[in-house]
C-alpha positions as CSV (number, residue, x, y, z in Angstrom):
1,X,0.0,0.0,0.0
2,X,3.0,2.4,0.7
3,X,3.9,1.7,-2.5
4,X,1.6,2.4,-4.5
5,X,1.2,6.0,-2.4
6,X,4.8,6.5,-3.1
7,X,3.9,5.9,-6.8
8,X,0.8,8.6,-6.9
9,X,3.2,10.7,-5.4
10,X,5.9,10.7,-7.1
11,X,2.9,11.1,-10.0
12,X,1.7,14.0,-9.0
13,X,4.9,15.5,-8.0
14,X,6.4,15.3,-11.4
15,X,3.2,16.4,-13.0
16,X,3.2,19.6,-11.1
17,X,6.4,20.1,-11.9
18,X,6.0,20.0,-15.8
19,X,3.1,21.9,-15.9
20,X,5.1,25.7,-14.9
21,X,7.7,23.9,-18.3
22,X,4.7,23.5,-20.8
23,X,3.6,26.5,-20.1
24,X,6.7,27.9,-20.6
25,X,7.2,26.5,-24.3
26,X,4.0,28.6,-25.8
27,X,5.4,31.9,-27.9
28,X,4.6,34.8,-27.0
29,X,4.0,35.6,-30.8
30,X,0.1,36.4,-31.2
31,X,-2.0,36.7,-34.5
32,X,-4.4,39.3,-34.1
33,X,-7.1,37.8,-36.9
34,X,-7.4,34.1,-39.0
35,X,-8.7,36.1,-42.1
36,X,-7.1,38.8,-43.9
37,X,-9.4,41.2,-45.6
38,X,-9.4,42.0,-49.6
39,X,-7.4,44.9,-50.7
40,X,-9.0,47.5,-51.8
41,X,-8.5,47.1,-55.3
42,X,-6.6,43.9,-57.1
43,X,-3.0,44.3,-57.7
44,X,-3.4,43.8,-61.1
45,X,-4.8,47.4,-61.5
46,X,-1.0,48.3,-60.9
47,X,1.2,48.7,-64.1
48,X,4.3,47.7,-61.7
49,X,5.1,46.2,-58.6
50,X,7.7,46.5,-56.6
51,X,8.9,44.1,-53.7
52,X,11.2,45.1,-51.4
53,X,13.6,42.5,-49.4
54,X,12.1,41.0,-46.0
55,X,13.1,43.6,-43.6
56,X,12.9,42.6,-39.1
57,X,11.0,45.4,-37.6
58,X,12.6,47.5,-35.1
59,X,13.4,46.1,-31.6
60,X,13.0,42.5,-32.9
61,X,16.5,40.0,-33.3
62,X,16.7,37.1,-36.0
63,X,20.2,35.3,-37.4
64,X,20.3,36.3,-40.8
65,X,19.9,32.5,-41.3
66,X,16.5,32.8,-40.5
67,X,15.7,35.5,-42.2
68,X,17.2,34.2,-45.2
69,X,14.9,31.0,-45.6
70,X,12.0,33.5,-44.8
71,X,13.5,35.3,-48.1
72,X,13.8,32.8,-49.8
73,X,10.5,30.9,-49.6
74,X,8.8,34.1,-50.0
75,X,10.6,34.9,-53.3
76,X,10.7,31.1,-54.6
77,X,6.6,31.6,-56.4
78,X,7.2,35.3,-56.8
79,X,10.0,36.1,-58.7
80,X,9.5,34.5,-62.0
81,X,5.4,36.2,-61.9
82,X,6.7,39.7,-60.9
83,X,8.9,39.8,-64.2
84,X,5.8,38.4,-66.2
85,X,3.6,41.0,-64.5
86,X,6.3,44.1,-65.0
87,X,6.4,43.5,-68.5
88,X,2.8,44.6,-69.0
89,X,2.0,48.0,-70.4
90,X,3.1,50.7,-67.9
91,X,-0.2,52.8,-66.6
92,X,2.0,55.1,-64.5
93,X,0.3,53.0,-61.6
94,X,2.7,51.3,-58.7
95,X,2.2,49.4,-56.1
96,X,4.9,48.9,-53.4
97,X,5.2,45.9,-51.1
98,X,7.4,45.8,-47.6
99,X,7.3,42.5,-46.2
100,X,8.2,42.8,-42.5
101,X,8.7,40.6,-39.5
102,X,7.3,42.1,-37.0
103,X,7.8,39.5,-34.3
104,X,10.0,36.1,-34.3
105,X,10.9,33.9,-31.6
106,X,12.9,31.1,-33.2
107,X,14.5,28.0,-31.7
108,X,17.0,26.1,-33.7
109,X,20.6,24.2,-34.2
110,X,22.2,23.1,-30.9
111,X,19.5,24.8,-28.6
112,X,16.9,22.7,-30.0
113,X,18.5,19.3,-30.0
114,X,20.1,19.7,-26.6
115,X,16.8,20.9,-25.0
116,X,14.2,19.6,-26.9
117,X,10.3,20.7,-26.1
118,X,12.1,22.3,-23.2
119,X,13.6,25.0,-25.7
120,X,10.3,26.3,-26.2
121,X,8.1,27.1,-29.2
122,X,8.9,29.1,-32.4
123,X,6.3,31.5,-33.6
124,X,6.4,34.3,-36.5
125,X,4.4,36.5,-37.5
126,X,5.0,38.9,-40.6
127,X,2.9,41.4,-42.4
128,X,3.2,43.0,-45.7
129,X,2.6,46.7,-46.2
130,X,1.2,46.9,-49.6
131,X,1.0,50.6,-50.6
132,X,0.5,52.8,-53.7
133,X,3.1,54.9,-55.2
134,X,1.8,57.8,-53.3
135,X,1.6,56.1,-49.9
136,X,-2.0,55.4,-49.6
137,X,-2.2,51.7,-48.0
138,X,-3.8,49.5,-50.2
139,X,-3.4,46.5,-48.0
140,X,-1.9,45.5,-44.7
141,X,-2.0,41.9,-44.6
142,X,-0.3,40.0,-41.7
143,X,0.7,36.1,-41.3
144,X,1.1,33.8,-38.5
145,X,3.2,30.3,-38.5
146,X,4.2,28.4,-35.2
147,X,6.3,25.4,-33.8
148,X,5.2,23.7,-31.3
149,X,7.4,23.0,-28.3
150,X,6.5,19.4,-28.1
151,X,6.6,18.4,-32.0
152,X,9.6,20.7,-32.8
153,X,11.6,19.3,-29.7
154,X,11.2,15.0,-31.0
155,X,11.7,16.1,-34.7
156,X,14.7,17.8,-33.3
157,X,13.8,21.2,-35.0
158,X,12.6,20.1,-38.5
159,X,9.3,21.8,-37.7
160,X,10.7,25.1,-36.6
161,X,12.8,25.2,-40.2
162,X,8.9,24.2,-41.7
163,X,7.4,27.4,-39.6
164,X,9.6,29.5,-41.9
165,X,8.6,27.8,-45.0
166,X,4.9,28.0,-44.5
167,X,5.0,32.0,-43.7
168,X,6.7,32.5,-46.7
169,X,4.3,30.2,-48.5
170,X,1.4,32.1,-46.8
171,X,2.4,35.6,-47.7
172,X,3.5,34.9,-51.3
173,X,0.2,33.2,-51.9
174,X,-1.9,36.1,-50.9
175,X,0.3,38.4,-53.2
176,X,-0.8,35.9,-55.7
177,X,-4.0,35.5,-54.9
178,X,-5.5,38.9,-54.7
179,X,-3.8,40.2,-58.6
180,X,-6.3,39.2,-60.5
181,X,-9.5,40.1,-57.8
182,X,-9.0,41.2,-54.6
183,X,-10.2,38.9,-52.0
184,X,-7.9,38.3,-49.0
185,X,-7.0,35.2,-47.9
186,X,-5.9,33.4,-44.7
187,X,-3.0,34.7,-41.4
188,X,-2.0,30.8,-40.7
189,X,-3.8,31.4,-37.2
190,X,-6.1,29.1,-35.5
191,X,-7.5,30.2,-31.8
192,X,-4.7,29.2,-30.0
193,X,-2.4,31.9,-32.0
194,X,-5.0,34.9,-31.3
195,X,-3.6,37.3,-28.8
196,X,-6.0,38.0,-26.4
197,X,-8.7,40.9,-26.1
């Protein structure tokens, strides 16, 4: 019988002592909305478009690893439809996009494998400030991608590496999406990414 009480507790104990730890691996990063509304006019209405490089917003820290994937997976579908789509007629229109991360928390490399779900979760969230060539906003989609602690720590990081493939997926796709008719398209974010109101 003593036993089996020292079993429960010993139970117990080390469930209490996880919890504070799994709480501990959620990111901070919060989406603020699962849908992002249409622009107000398609981007094909533009006789060019210009995309400038993935910028970090001010205050935030990335290796320039990470922003690099993030780069490059955002670039990958766009470049070869942004020369196709600059050799149309010019009508003195242009629309200007700044894709920016405005918050990252990223685990990876030796962190990752050494700690596991311990290391915490990766989250990112980017948005694109689309605008005209006088400055009016036409858009200002944003983008939300996370790695769990748990599933990023036992695949020893592969889904944190993923997380930056999918926001560069995300945000590419809505440029793509909305030339021909504007209509939006999806942040990445589920309920659990929403910051709370």
């Amino acid at each position: 019988m003593n036993r089996i009480l020292t079993r429960r507790t010993l139970a117990a104990c080390m469930v209490a002592m996880a919890l504070p730890l799994m709480h501990g691996c959620a990111t901070s990063v919060k989406a603020t909305a699962k849908q992002n509304p249409p622009p107000t006019e398609a981007f094909s209405s533009f006789g060019r478009i210009e995309i400038k490089p993935v910028r970090l917003a001010e205050g935030q820290k990335a290796n320039p690893g990470t922003m690099d994937k993030i780069q490059a997976n955002f670039d990958k579908p766009l470049k070869p439809l942004l020369s196709q789509w600059n050799q149309r007629p010019d009508n003195g229109r242009r629309l200007v996009i700044d894709p920016v991360v405005e918050q990252i928390e990223f685990t990876h490399g030796a962190k990752r494998v050494l700690l596991g779900p311990l290391a915490g979760s990766s989250g990112v969230l980017m948005r694109l400030y689309i605008t005209d060539g006088k400055g009016a906003t036409v858009a200002t989609p944003e983008f939300f991608q996370r790695a769990d602690a748990w599933a990023a720590g036992f695949v020893f990081g592969v889904h944190d590496n993923l997380m930056l493939t999918r926001i560069g997926e995300l945000s590419s796709d809505y440029v793509i999406g909305n030339f021909d008719r504007a209509k939006g398209g999806p942040t990445g974010a589920d309920d659990k990414a929403m910051a709370a109101k």
